[in-house]
N, CA, C and O of each residue as an XYZ file, in Angstrom:
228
protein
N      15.984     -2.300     10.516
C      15.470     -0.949     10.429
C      13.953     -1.004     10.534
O      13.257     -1.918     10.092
N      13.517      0.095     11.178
C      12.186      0.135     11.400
C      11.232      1.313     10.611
O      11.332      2.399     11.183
N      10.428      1.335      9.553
C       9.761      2.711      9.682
C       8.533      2.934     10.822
O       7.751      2.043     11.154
N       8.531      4.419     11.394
C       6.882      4.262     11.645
C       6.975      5.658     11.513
O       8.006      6.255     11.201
N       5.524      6.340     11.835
C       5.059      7.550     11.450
C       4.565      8.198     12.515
O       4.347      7.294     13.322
N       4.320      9.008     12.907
C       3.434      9.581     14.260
C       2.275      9.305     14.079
O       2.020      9.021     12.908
N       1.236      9.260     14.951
C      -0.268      9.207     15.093
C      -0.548     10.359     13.973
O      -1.105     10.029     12.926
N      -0.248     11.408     14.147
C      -1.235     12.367     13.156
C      -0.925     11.791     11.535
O      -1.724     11.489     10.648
N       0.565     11.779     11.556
C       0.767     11.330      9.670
C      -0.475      9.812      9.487
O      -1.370      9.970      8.657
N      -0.449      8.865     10.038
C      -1.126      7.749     10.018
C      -2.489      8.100      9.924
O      -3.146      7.333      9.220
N      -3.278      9.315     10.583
C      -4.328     10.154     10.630
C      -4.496     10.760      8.416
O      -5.292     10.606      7.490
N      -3.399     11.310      8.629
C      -3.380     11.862      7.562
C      -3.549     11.103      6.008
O      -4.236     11.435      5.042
N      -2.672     10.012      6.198
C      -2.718      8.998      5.411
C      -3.994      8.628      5.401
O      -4.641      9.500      4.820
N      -4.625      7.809      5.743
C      -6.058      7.423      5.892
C      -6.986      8.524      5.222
O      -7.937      8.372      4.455
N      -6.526      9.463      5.648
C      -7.538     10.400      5.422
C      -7.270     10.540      3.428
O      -8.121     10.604      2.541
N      -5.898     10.542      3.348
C      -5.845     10.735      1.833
C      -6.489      9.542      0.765
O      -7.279      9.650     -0.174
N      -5.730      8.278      1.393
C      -6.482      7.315      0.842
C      -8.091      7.270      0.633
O      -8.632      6.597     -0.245
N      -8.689      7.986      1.453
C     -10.089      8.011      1.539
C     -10.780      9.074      0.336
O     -11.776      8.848     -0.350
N      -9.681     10.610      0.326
C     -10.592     11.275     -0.307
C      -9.699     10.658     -2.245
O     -10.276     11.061     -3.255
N      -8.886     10.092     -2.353
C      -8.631      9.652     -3.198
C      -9.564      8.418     -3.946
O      -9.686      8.334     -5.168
N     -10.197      7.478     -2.961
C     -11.317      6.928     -3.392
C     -11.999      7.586     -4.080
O     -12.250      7.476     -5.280
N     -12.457      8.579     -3.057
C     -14.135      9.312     -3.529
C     -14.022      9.760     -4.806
O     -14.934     10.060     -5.575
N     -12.512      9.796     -5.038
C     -12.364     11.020     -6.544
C     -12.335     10.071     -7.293
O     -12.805     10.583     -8.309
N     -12.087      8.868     -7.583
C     -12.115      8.020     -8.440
C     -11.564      5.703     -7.902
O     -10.507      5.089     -7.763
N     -12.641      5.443     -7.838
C     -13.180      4.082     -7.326
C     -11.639      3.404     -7.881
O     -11.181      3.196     -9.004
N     -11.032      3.150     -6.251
C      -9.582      2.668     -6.352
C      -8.347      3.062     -6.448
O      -7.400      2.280     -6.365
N      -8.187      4.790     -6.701
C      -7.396      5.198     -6.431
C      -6.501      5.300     -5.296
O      -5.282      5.305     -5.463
N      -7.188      5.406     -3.824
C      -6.748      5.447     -2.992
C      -6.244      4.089     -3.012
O      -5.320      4.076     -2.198
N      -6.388      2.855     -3.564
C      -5.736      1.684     -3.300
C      -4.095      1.646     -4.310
O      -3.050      1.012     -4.166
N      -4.538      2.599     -5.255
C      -3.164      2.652     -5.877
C      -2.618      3.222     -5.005
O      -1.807      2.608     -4.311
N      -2.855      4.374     -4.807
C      -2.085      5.638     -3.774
C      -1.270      5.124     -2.953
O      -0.055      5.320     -2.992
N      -2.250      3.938     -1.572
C      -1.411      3.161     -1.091
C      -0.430      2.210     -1.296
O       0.573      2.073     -0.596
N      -0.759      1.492     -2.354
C       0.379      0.658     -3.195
C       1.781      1.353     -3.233
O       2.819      0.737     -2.991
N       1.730      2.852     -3.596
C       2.646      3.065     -4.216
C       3.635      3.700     -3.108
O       4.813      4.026     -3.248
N       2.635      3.794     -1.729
C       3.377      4.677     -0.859
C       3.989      3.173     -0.179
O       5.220      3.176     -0.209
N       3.507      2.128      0.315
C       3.679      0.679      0.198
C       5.086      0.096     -0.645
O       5.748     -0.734     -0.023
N       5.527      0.452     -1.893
C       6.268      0.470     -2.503
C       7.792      1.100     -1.890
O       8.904      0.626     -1.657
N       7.113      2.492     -1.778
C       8.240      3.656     -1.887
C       8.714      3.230     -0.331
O       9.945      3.244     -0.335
N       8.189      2.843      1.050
C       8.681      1.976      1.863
C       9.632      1.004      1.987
O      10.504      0.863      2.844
N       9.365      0.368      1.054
C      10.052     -1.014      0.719
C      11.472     -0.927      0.187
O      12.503     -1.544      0.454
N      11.174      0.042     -0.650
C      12.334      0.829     -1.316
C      13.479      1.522      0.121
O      14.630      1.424      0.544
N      12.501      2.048      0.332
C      13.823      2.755      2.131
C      14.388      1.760      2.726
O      15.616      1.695      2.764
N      13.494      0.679      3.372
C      14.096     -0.706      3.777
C      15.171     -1.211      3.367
O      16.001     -1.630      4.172
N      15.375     -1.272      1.954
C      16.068     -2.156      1.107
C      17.292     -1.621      0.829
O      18.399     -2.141      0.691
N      16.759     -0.057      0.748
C      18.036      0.847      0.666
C      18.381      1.916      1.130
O      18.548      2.892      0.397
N      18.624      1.978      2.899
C      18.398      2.729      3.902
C      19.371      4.179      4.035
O      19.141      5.186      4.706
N      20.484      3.884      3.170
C      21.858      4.955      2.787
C      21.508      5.276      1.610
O      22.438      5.824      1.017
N      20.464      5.168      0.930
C      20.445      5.908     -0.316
C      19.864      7.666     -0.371
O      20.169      8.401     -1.309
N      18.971      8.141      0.846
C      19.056      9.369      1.245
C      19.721      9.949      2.202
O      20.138      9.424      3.235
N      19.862     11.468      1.726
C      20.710     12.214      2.679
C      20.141     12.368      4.376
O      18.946     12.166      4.592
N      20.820     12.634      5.218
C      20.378     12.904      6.488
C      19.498     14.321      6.604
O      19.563     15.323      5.892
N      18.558     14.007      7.888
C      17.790     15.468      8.146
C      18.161     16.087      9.288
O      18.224     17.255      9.672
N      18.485     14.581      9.921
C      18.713     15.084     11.060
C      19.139     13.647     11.879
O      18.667     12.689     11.268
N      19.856     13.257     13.019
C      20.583     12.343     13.677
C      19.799     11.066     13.161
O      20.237     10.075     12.576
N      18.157     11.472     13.658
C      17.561      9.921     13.533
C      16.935      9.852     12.351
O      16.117      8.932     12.362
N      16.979     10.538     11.152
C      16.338     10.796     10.035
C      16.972     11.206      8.749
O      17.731     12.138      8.485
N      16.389     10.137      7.932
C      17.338     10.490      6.206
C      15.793     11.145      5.768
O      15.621     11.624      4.647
């Protein structure tokens, strides 16, 4: 299984991680950790959400 994201979400991301810094030195590194995490988690357990649609839980 593969995740990826479109150009704009990857846009978006970045962008959060960034203003999450500014608000407090390292947050955005948790932020990512945790979205990093919650990934790992889909990987591992790819039938654990419902469908959205053919190519998407």
């Amino acid at each position: 299984m593969r995740v990826s994201f479109l150009e704009i979400a990857k846009i978006e991301y970045n962008e959060a991680i960034d203003f999450y810094n500014k608000e407090k030195f390292g947050l955005g590194y948790e932020f990512s950790v945790e979205v990093d995490k919650t990934l790992q988690k889909i990987l591992l357990f790819p039938n654990a959400w419902p469908f959205v649609s053919k190519r998407v839980r």
